[in-house]
C-alpha positions as CSV (number, residue, x, y, z in Angstrom):
1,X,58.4,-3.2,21.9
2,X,56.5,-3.2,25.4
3,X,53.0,-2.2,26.0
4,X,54.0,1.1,27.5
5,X,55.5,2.1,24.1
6,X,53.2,1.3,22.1
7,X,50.7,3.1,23.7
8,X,52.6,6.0,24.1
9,X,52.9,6.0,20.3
10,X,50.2,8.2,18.6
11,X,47.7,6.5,16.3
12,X,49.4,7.6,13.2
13,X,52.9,6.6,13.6
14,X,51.9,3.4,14.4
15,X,50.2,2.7,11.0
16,X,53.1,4.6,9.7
17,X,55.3,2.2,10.9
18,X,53.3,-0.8,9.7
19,X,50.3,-0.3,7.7
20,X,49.4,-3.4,8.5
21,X,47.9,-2.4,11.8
22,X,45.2,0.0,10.0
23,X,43.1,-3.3,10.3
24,X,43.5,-3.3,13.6
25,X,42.5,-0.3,14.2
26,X,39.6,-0.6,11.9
27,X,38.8,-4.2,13.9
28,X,38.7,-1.9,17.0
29,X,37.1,0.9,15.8
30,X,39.8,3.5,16.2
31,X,40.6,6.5,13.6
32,X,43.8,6.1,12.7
33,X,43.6,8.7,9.8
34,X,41.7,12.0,10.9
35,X,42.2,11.1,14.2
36,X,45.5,9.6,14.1
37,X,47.4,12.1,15.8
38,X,46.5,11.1,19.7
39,X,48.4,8.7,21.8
40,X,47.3,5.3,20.9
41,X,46.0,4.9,25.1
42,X,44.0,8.3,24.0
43,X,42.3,7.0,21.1
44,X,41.5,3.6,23.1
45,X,40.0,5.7,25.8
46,X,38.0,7.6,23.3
47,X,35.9,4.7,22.0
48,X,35.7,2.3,24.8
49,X,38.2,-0.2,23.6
50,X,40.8,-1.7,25.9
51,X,44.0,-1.1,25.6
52,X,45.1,-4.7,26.5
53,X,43.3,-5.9,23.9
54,X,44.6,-3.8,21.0
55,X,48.3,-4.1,22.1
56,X,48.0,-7.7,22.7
57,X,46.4,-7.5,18.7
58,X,49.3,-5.4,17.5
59,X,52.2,-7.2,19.2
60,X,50.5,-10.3,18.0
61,X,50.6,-9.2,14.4
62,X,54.0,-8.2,14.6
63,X,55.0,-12.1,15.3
64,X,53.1,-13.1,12.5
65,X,54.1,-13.7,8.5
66,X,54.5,-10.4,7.1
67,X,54.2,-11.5,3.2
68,X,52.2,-9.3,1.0
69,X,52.0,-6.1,2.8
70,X,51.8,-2.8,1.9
71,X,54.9,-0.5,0.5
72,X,56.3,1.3,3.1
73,X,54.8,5.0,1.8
74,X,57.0,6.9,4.3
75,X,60.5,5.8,2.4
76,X,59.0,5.7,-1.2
77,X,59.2,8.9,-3.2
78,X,56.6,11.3,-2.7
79,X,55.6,11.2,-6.3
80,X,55.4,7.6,-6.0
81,X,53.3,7.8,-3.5
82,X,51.0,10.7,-5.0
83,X,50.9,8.6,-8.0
84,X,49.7,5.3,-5.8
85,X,46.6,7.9,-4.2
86,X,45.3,8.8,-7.9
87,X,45.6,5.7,-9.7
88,X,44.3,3.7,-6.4
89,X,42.3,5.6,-4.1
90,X,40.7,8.4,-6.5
91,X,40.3,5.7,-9.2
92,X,38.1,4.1,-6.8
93,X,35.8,6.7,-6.0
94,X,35.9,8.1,-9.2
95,X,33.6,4.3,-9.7
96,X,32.1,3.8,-6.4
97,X,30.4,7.3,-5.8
98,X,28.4,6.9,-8.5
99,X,27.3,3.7,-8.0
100,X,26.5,4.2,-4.3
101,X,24.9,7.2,-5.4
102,X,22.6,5.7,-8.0
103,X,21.9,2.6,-5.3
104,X,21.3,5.1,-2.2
105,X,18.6,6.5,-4.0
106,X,16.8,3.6,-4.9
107,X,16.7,2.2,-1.7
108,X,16.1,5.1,0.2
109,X,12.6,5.9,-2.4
110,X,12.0,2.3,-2.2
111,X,11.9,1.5,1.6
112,X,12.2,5.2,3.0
113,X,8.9,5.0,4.5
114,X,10.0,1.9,6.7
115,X,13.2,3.0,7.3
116,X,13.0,6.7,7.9
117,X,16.8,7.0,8.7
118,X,17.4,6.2,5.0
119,X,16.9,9.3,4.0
120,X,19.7,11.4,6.2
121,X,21.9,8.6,5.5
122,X,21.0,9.2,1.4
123,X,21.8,13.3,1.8
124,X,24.8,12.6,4.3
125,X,26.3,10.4,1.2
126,X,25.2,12.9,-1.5
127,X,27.3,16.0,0.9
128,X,30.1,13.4,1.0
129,X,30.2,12.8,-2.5
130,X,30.0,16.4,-3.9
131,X,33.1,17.2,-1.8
132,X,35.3,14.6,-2.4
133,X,34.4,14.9,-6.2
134,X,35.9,18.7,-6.1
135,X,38.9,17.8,-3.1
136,X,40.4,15.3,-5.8
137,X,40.0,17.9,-8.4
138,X,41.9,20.2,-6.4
139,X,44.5,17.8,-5.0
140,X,45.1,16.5,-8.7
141,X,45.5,20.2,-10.4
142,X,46.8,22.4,-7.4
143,X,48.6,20.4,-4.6
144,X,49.7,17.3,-6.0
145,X,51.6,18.9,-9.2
146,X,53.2,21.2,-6.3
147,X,54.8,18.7,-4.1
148,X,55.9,16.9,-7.1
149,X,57.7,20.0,-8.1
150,X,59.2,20.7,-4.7
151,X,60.7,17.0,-4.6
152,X,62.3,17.3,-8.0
153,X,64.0,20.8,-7.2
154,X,65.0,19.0,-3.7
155,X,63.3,21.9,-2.1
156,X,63.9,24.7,-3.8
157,X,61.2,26.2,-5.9
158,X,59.2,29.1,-5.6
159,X,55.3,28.2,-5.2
160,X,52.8,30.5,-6.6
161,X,50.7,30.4,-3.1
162,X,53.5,31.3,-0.9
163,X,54.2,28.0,0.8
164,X,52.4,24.4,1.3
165,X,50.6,25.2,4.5
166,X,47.1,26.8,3.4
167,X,46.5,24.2,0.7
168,X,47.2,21.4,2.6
169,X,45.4,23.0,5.7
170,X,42.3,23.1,3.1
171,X,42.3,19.5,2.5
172,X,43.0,18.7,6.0
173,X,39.9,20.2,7.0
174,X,38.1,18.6,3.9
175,X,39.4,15.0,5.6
176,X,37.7,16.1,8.8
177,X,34.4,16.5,7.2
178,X,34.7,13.4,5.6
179,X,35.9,11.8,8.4
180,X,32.5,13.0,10.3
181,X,30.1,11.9,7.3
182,X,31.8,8.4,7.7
183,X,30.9,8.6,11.7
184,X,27.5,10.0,10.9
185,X,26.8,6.9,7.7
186,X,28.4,4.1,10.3
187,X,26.0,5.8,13.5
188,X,22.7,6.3,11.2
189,X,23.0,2.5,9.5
190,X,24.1,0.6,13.0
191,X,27.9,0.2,11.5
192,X,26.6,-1.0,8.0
193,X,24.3,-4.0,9.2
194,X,21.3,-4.2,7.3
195,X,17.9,-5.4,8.5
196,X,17.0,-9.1,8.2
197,X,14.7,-9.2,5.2
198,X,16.6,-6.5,3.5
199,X,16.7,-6.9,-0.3
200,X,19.6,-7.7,-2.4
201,X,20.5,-4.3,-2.9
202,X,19.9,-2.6,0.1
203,X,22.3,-5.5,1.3
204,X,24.9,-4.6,-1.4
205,X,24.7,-0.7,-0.8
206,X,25.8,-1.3,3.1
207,X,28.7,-3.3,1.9
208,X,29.5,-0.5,-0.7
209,X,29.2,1.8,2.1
210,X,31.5,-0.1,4.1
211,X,34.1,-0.5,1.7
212,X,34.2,3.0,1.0
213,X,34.8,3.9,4.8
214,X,38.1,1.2,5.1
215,X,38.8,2.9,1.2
216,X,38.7,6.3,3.0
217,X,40.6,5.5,6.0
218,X,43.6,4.3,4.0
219,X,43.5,7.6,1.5
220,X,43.5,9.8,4.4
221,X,45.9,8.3,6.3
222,X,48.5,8.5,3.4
223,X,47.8,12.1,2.7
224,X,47.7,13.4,6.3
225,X,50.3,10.9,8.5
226,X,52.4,10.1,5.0
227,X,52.4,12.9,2.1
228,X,51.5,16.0,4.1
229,X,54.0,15.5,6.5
230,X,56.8,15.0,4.5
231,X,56.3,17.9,2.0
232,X,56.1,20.1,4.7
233,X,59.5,19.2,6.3
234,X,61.2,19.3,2.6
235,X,59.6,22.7,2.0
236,X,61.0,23.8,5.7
237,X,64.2,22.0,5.2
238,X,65.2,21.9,1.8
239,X,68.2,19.4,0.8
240,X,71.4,21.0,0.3
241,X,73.0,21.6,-3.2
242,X,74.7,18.6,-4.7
243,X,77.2,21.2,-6.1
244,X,79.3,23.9,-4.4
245,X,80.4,26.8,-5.9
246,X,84.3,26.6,-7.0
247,X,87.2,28.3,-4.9
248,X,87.6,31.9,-5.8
């Protein structure tokens, strides 16, 4: 593919095309899940990093072994994929915001004083946390079960809340405000470096943090570039019958 294709490409259909690349992006600093909907020479623009540089990356990724990467989400089932989110991505923050919690407040009681921008960072989490706790409530008893449903029927099923578009269009905007408590943890902690004589756990709750951000950008890139998408265009376009009526 040449350069001017590639950056002609959004963000998102780029990772869906390869997941692989997500760490790319991620190397470069570019969102390729809330965001991932502007052309890729867009999003380069948009945080200072050049173009050459993260074409040159991709096409140089593409030459390379491509053993052990990720399922292709965008031909799997959509229950497959559903069932890949809970048991992967909510399973993990279902044990990681608690123990980022519990850490985030001993380290910003212990060494708020010194580091004063410990303490936004620790209420910033504690926001993040609440609201992902009751979006994967509502994903796993509202909209997941409803998608599932609309695949098995191939598209035709009557949903209690008129279509897919307002729930979805709720978690959407919940991904944004994640999406900006990520920018906000990364921008108050200087990307997740601690300070040189920072203790063993201050060290370990920046690498936490860190995780959770890659974590997140996955998640949300599955949900809004993979899942989302897909439902929608099966709910718009349901497959046709696999049986036709008999000749009067």
């Amino acid at each position: 593919m040449q350069k001017n294709e590639l950056l002609k490409k959004t963000v998102a259909e780029l990772v869906v095309e390869r997941p692989e690349r997500s760490r790319i992006f991620e190397r470069f600093g570019i969102d390729y899940c809330c965001g991932g909907k502007r052309p890729l020479n867009d999003a380069c623009r948009a945080t200072g990093a050049s173009p050459d540089a993260v074409v040159d990356a991709l096409i140089e990724s593409s030459q390379t072994d491509q053993s052990g990467i990720e399922t292709d989400w965008s031909t799997a089932s959509m229950g497959d994929l559903i069932d890949h989110i809970v048991t992967k991505h909510h399973a993990y923050l279902r044990t990681e915001l608690p123990r980022l919690s519990q850490m985030g407040e001993k380290v910003a009681r212990v060494h708020g004083e010194r580091f004063t921008w410990l303490r936004e960072c620790h209420r910033t989490f504690e926001g993040l946390r609440a609201e992902l706790e009751q979006h994967m409530m509502k994903e796993e008893r509202v909209l997941f079960p409803m998608i599932k449903e609309l695949e098995n029927a191939n598209g035709e099923v009557s949903l209690h809340c008129g279509n897919l578009n307002a729930p979805i269009s709720v978690m959407e905007h919940e991904h944004d405000n994640a999406g900006q408590a990520l920018s906000t943890l990364r921008r108050l902690t200087s990307a997740f470096v601690p300070p040189e004589d920072a203790c063993n756990t201050f060290r370990a709750w920046l690498h936490g943090l860190a995780e959770l951000e890659s974590d997140l950008h996955q998640h949300i890139h599955k949900e809004n570039n993979v899942l989302f998408p897909r439902a929608q265009a099966l709910e718009a376009n349901p497959s046709p019958a696999t049986t036709s009526a008999e000749p009067a």
